[in-house]
MIPA-573853 format. One record per residue: x, y, z of N, C-alpha, C in turn. Coordinates in steps of 0.001 Angstrom, whole numbers, plus 500000, padded with zeros to 6 digits. Layout:
BEGIN
XYZXYZXYZ;...
This chain:
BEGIN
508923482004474726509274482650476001509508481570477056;510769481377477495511022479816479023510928480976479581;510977479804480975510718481018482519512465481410482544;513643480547481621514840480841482290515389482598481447;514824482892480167515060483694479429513804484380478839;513316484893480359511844486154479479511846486967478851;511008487403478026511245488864477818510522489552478552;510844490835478208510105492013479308510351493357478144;509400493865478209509357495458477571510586496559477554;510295496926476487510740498571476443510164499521477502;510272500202478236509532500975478665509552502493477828;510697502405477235509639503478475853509191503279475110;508908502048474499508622501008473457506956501432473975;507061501097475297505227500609476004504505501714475651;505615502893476508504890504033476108504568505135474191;505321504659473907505213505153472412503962504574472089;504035503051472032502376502264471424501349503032472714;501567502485473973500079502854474276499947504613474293;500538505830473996500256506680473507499952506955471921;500085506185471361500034505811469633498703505044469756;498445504352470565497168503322470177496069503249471141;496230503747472007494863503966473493495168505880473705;493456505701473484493183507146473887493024507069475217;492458508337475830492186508818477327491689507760477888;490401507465477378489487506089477859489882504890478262;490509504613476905491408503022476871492288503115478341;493092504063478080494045504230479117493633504188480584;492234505072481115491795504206481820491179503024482224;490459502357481349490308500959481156491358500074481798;492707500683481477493511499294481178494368499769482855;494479500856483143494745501131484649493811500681485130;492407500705485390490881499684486124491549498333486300;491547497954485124492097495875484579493607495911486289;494192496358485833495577496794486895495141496769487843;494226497345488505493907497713489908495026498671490130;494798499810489317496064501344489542494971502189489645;494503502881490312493600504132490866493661505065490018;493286505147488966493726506149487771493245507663488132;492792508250489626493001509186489923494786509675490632;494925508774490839496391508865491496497296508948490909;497084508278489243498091508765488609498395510625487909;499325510805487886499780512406487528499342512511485684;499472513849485225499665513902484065498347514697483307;497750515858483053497122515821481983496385515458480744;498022515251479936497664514350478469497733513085478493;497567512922477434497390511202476980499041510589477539;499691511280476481500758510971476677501869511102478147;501144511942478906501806511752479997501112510711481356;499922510766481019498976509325481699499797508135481109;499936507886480628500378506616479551501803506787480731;502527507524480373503959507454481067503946507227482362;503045508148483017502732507730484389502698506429484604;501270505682484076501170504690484347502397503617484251;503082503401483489504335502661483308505184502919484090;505337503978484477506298504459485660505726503788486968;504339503665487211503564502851488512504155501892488553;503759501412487374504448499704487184504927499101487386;505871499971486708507715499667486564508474499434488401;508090500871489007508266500741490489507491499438491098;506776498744490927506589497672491399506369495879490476;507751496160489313507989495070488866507048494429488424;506132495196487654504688494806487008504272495099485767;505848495381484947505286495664483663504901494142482226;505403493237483211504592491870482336503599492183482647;502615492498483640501438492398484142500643493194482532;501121494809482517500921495888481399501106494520480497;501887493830479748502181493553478626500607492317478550;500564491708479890499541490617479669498071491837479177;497515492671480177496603493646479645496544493799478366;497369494576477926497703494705476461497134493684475211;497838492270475781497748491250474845496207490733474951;495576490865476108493978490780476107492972491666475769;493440492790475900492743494179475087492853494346473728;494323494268473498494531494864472122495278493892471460;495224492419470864495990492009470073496658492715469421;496242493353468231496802493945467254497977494623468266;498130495481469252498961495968469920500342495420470096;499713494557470736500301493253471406501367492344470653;500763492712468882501636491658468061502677492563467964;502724493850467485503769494820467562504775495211468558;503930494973469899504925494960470731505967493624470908;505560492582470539506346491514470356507737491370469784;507540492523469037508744492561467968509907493303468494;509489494142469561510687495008470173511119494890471625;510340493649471990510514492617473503512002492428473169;512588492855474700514152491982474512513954490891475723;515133490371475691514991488886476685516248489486477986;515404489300478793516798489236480312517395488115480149;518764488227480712519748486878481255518894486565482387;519149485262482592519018484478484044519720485531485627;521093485790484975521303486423486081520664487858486627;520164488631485188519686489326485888518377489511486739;517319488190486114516153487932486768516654487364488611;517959487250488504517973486738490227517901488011490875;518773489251490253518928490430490837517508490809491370;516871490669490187515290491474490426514962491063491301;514788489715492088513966489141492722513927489639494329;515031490654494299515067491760495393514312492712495440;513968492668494511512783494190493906511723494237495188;511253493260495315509697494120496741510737494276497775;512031494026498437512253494717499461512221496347499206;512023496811498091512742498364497754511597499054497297;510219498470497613508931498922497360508671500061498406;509342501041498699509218501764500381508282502670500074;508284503162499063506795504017499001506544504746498040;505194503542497310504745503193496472504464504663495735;504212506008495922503624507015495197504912508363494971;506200507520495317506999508200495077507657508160493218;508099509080492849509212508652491827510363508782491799;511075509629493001512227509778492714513027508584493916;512135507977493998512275506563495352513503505113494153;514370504943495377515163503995494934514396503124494080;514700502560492502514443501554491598515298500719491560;515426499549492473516508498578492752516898497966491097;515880497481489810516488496423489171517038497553488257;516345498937488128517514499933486816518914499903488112;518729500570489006520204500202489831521039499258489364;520368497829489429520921496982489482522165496978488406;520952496885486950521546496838485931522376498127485484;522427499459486263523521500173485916524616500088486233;525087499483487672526088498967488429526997498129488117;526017496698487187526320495889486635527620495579485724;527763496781485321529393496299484627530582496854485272;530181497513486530531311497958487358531177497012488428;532511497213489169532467496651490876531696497076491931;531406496376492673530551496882493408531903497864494757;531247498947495204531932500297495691532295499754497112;530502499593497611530739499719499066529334498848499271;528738498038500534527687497328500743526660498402501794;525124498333501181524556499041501927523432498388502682;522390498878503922521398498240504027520513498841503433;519205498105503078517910498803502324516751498317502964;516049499171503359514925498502504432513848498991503141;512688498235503769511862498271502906510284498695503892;508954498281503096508522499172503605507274497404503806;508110496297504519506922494936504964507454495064506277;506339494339506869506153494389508243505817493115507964;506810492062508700506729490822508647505452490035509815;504297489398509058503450488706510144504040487480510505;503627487349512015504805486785512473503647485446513246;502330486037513414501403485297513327500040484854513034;499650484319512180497998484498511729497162483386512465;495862483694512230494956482451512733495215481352512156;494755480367513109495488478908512364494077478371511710;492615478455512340491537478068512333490602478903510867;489661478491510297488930479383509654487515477908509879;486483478426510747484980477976510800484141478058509758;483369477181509331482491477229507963481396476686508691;480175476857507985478590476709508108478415476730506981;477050476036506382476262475950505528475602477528506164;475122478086505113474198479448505554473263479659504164;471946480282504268471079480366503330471479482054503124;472186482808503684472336484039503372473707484388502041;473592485387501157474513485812500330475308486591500234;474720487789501645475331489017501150475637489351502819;476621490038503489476385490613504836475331491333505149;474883492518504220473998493128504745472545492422505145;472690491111504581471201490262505397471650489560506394;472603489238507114472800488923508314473140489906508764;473495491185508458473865491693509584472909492399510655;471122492444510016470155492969510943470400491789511883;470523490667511834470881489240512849471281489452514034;472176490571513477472801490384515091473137492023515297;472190492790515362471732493973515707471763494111517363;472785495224517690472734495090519438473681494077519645;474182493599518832475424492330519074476686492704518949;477495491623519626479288492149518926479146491283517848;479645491840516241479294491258515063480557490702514315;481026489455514769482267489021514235482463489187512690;483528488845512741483965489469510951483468487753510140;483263487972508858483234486659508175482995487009506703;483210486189505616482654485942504316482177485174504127;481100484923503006480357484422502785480800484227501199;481164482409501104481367481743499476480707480279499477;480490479986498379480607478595498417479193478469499240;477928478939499404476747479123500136477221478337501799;478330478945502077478643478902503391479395480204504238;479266480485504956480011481080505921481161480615506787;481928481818506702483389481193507317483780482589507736;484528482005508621484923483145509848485901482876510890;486566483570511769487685483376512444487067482292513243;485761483297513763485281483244515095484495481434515450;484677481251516543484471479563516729482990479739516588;482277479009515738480904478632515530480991477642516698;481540476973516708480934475805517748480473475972519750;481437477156519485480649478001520522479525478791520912;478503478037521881477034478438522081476718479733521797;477700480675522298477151482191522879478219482880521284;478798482020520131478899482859518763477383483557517985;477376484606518037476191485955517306476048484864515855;477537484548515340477176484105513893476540482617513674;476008481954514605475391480488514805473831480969514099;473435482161514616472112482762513982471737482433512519;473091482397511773472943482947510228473605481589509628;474017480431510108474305479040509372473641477825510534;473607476403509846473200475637510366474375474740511130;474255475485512279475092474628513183475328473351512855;474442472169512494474812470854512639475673470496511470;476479471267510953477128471022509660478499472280509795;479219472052511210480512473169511277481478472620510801;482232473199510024483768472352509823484990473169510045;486452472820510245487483473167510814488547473565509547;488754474395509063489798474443508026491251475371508413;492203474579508231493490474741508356493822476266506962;493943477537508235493960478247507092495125479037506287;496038478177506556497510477745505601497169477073504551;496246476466504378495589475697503328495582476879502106;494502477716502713494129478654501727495088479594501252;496125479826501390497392480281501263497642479737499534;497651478505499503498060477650497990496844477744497192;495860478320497696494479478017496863494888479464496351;494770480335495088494278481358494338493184481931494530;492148481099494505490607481675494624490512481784496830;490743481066497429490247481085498615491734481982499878;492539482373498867493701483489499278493184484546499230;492047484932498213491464486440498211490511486294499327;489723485018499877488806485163500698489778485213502157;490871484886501948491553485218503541491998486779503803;492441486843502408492947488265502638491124489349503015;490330489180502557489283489184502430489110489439504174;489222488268505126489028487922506323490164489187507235;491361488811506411492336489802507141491659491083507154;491428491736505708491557493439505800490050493823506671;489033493008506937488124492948507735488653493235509614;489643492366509710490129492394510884490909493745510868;492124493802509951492775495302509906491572496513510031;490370496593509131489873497960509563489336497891510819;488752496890512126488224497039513051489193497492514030;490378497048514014491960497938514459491651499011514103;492131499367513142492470500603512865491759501533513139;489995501232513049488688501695514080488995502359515327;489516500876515900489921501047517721490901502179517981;491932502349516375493053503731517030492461504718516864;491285505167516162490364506370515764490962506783514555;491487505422513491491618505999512161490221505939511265;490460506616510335488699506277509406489686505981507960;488197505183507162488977504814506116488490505674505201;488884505572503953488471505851502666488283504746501764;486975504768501339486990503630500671487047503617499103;487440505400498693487869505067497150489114505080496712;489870505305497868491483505353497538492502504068498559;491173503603499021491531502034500159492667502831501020;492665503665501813493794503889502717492760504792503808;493701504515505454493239504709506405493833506282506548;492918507139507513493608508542507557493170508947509045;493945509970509204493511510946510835492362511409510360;491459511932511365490486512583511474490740514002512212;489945515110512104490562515927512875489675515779514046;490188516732515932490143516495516697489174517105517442;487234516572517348486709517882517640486563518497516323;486808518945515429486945519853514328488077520831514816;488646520147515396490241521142515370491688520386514930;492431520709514546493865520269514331494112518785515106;494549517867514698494971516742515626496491516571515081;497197516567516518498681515947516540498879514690517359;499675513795517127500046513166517779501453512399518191;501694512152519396502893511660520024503318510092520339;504097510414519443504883508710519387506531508728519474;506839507365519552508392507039519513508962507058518467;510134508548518358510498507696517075511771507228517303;512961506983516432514106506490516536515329506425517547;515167508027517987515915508291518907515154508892520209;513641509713520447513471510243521115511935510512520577;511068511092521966510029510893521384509861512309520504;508550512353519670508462513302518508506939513666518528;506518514896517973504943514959517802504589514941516415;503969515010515683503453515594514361502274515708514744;501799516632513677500308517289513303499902516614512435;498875515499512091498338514204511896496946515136510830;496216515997511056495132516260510576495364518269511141;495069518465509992495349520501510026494895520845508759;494273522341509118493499523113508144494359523686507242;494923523826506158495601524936505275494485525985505175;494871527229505779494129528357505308492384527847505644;491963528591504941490240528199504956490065527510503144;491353526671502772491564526571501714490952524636501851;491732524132502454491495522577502550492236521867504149;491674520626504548492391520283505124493415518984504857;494386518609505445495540518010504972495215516760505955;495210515323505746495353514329506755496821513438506281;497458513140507505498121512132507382497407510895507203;498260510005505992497129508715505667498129507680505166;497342506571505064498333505030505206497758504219504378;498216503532503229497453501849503074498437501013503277;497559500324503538498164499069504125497571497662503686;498342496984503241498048495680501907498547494495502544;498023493349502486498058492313502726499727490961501643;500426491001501749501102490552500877501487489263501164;502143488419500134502091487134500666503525486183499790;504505485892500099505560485393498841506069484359499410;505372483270499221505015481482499185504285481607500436;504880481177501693503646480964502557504185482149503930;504346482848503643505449484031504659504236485207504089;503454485765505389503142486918505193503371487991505425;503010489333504437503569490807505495502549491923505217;502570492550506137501368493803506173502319494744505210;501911495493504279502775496273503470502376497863503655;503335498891504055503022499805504737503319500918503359;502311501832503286502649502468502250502017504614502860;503087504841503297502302506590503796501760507391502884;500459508471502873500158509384501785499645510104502630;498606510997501740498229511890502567496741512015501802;495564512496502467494333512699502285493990514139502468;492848514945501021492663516105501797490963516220501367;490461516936502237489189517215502929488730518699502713;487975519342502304487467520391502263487188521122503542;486279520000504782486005520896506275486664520046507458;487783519047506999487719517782507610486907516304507142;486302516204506833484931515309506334485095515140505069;484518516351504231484400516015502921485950515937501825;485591514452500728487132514470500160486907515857499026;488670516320498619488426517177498150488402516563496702;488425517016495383488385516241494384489552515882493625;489980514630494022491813514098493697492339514904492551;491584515323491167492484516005490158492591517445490726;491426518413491516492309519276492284493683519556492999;493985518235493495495098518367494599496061517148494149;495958516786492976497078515946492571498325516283492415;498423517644491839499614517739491693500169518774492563;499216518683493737499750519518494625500208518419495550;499533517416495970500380515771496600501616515447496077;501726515606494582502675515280493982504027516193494579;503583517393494569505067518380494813505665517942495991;504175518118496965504440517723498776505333516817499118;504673515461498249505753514066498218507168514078497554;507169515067496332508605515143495656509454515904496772;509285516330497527510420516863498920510183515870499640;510235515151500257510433514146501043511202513359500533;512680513029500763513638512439500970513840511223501822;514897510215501448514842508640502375514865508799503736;515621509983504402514968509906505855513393510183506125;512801511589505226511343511402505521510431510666505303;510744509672504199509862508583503760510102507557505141;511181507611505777511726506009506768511201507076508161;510887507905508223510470508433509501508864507900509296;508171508347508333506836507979508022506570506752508448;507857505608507594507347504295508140507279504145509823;508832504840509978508576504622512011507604504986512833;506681506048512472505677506923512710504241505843512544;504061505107511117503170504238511465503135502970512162;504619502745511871504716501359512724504560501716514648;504866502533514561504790503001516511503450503287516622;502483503921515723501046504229515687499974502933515637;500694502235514846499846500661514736499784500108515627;500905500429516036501489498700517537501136499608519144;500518501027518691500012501875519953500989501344521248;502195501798520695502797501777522340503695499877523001;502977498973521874502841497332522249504854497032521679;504955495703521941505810495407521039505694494884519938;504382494138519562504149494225518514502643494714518319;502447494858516470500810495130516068500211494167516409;499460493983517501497778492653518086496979493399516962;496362492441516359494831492360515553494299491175515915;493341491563516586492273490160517019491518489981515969;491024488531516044490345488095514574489389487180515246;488650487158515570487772486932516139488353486151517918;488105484672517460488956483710518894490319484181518479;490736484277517793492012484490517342492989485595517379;494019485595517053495020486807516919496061487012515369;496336488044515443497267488366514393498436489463514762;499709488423514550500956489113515256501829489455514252;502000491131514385502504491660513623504337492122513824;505159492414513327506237492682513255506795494010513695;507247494570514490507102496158514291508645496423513600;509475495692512801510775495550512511510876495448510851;510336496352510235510662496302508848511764495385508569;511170494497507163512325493856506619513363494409505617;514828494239505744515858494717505409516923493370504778;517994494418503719518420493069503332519473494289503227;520747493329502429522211493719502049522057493893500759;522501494794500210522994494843498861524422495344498434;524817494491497412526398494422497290526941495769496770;526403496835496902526543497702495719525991499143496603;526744500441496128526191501438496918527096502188496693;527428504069497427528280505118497266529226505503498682;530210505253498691530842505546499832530716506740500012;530501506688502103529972508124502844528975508467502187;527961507792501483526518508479501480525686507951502527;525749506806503507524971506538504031525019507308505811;523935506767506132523031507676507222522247506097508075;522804506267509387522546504735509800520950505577510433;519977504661509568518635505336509578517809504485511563;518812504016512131517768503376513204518282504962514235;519804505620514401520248506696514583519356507970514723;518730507830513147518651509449512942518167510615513386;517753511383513641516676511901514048515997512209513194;514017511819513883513507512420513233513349513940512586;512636513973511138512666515052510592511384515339509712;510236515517510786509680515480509952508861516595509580;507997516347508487507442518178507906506837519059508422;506144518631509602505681519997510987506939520326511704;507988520183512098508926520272512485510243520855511940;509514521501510788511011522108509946510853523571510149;509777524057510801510002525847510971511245525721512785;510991524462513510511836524459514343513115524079514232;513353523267513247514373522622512727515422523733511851;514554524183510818515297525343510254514952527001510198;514476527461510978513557528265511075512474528503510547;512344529675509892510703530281510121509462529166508596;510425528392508027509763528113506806509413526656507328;507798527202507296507060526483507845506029525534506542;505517524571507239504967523468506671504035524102505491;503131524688506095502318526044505605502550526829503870;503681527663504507504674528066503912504934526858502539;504839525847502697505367525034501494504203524894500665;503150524623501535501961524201500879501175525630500111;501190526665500200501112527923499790501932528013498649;503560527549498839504148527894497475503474526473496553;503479525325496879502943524355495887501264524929495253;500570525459496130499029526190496023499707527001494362;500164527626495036500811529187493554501542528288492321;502165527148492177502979526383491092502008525969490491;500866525399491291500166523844490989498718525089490006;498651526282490465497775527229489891497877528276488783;499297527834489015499704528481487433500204527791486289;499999526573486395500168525356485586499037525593484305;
């Protein structure tokens, strides 16, 4: 295998073996290894988990990743699949390398797949040139500084009685030191308590960018800083599906008003269906990084709650998320993004995340590129459009309301 002529999988090949050779279990095992939320994926049977999962994948140009799993789990697998590996040209590995602009949202399937595009196009001319925005938010600035101490502590929760009644800067703890945005060398820092001052040092934290192991401790530092934001807008997180959501308002309905493209817009952010469940608008948001250029990666979903509070149980309402999301179309997916990006940056020109002394300057301008290839008069100049979004369609088209949809998905998803 050279890096100039890889191979890469069948994707029915993948799925035939790992439905032929991993049961239920395995199959989640090897989504765990992935870091794929194997509640999120769709499907019943074996065989349609299996497909799912490859379909995750595949949308984010990760099925070497599957093939490396594979080859560490299951040799025997692994040797078989060897045999029905084909090899890409060079040229088409350049195409791919467009692939994360077209990542717009991640839990869709019927969402643009730039490299099958690619390669279907491929023996025709290209028609007409389109733009394709994607779903990064280019950081435009991070902390330059990261502070270290020697510290006898291991874990946060033993410093954090330390500074009880304190403002409690963000930090990790590796390497039996502490490190943190925030300037140790300053008298009145809370975190001087918990390392030995006479031993501070200064690290350039572009450094850690090229390091593997000390890139997870920045990102580490970042998503620390992202949830105390996201705190300040009155989002709450979830911490088994890692994404931020509305809360409702009071225990009543919450909407809210932002800018969108052309004019301002409201949506209903957090609402009761029936005395059945409640529905939150919800976001993750990922740290990404491709050489030394970072971007916040914006990905919309939705969260649901039994009274507001409690989650409901994901294989209940999976494939009722699933239907919700299969109607949403490239303007409603690109309204979503405008909706969080105007919600993040609260009104600013760009997203501020303070990091301790520091700042983090965010982009509010999704990145976009050209592609040579596309359908004449299908496009829709998306900075134009108006919003359209799913509280807004009993006004938009009359009486068939948001409600109304979620009731008929309730009756599909129950007679399944």
């Amino acid at each position: 295998m050279t890096r100039e002529d890889p191979k890469v999988p069948s994707t029915s090949e993948l799925h035939r073996l790992l439905a032929k050779h991993y049961d239920l279990e395995e199959l989640r095992t090897l989504a765990f290894d992935l870091g794929v939320d194997w509640d999120e994926l769709g499907g019943e049977t074996k065989s349609a988990r299996a497909r799912e999962l490859i379909a995750y994948l595949k949308r984010r140009n990760r099925l070497n990743d599957l093939v490396a799993a594979i080859e560490t789990s299951r040799p025997d697998v692994a040797q078989e699949l060897q045999t029905v590996m084909s090899v890409v040209p060079p040229q088409e590995i350049h195409r791919q390398r467009i692939a994360p602009l077209i990542d717009i949202y991640a839990d869709r399937e019927d969402w643009f797949d730039l490299p099958t595009a690619v390669r279907a196009v491929t023996p025709q001319p290209a028609r007409t040139s389109e733009t394709l925005y994607s779903n990064l938010l280019p950081i435009l600035e991070i902390p330059q500084v990261i502070y270290s101490a020697p510290s006898a502590y291991r874990t946060r929760d033993q410093v954090r009685p330390m500074l009880h009644g304190m403002y409690q800067p963000l930090f990790v703890l590796k390497e039996k030191r502490l490190w943190t945005f925030s300037d140790l060398t300053q008298p009145d820092c809370p975190l001087r308590r918990a390392c030995d001052v006479n031993d501070i040092s200064q690290t350039d934290a572009r450094s850690w960018v090229r390091d593997d192991d000390r890139r997870l401790w920045l990102v580490d530092l970042f998503n620390q800083c992202l949830r105390r934001k996201c705190q300040s807008l009155g989002l709450l997180f979830d911490w088994k599906h890692n994404r931020f959501y509305f809360p409702p308002d009071g225990g009543q309905e919450r909407s809210v008003e932002y800018q969108a493209a052309r004019r301002r817009a409201r949506r209903r952010v957090a609402y009761p269906y029936r005395d059945l469940f409640w529905v939150h608008h919800a976001v993750r948001l990922s740290f990404v990084a491709f050489g030394e250029q970072w971007y916040l990666k914006v990905e919309p979903a939705y969260t649901f709650t039994k009274d507001g509070t409690e989650f409901v149980d994901s294989r209940k309402v999976g494939r009722l998320a699933t239907r919700r999301k299969s109607r949403e179309y490239n303007l409603n997916v690109f309204n979503h993004l405008v909706f969080w990006r105007q919600y993040l940056a609260a009104g600013q020109d760009d997203f501020v995340i303070l990091c301790g002394d520091q700042r983090m300057v965010i982009s509010k301008f999704y990145v976009a590129g050209q592609a040579n290839f596309g359908i004449s008069d299908s496009r829709v100049e998306l900075v134009t459009a108006e919003p359209i979004e799913p509280e807004l369609e009993g006004e938009l088209f009359g009486e068939a309301s948001e409600e109304a949809e979620w009731e008929e998905d309730e009756d599909e998803a129950e007679a399944e």
